[in-house]
C-alpha positions in Angstrom: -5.5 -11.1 10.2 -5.1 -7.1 9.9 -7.6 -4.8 11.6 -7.4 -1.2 11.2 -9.1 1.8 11.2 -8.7 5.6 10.8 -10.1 8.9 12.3 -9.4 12.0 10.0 -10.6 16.0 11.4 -9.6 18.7 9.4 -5.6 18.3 8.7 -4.9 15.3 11.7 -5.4 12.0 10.9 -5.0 9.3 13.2 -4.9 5.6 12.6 -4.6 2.1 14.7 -3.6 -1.2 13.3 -3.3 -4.3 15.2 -2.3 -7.7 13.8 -3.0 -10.9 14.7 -0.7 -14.0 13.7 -1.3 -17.9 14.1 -0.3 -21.0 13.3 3.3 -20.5 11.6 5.4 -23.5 11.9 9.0 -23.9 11.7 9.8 -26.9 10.2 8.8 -29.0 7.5 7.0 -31.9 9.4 4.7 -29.1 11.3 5.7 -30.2 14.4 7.5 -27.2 15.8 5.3 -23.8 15.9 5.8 -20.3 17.3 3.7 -18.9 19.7 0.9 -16.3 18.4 1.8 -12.8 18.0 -0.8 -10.0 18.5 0.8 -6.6 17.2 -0.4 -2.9 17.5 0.4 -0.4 15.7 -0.6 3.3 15.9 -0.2 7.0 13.8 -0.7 10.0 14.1 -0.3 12.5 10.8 -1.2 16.5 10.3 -1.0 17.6 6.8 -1.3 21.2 6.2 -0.4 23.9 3.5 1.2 27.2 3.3 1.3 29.1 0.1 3.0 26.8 -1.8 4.4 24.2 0.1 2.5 21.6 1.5 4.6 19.9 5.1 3.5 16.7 6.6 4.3 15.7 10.5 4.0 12.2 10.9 4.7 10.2 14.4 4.3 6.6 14.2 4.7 3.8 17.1 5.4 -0.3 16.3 5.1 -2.4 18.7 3.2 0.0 20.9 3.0 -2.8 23.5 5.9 -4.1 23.2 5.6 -7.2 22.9 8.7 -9.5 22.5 7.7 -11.8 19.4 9.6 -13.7 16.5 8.4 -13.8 13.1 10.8 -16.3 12.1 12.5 -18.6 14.7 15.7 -17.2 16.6 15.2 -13.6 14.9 13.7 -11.8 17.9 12.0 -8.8 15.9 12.5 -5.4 17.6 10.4 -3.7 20.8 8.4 -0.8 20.5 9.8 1.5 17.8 8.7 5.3 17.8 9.5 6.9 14.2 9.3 10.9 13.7 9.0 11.6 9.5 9.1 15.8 8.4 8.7 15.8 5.3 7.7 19.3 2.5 6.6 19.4 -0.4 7.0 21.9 -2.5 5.0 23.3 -5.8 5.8 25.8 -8.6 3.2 27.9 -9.2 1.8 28.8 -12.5 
């Protein structure tokens, strides 16, 4: 199960996911199981324009509680995870 929301205010937009996974098994009989995960997941994005580019700031945390978890057994998935993206976008005018 996802939950998730987002808060936008002029050109910052902030959004929170969390995740919540159950019941995943890891054999065929359904004998073996994995303990639950609960993930959180957070963002925070401004989006603004100047003359004719358009730039986007975007910092995004995984993980944000770092939980130690495995999707799949004996593949520990990574710990919190802070990502930076910059990206511009550029437009011809007319």
């Amino acid at each position: 199960m996802n939950l998730s929301t987002s808060y936008s205010i002029y050109d910052v937009t902030f959004s929170f996911q969390h995740s919540i996974i159950r019941e995943r098994y890891t054999d065929e009989a359904n004998i073996g199981k994995l303990s639950d995960i609960n993930i959180s997941s957070a963002a925070l994005l401004y989006r603004f324009s100047f003359e004719n580019m358009h730039p986007l700031i975007k910092i995004e945390a995984s993980n944000i509680f770092n939980e130690s978890y495995q999707i799949i057994q004996d593949y520990p998935m990574p710990l919190r995870e802070i990502r930076l993206t910059v990206s511009l976008q550029y437009q011809q005018r007319k």
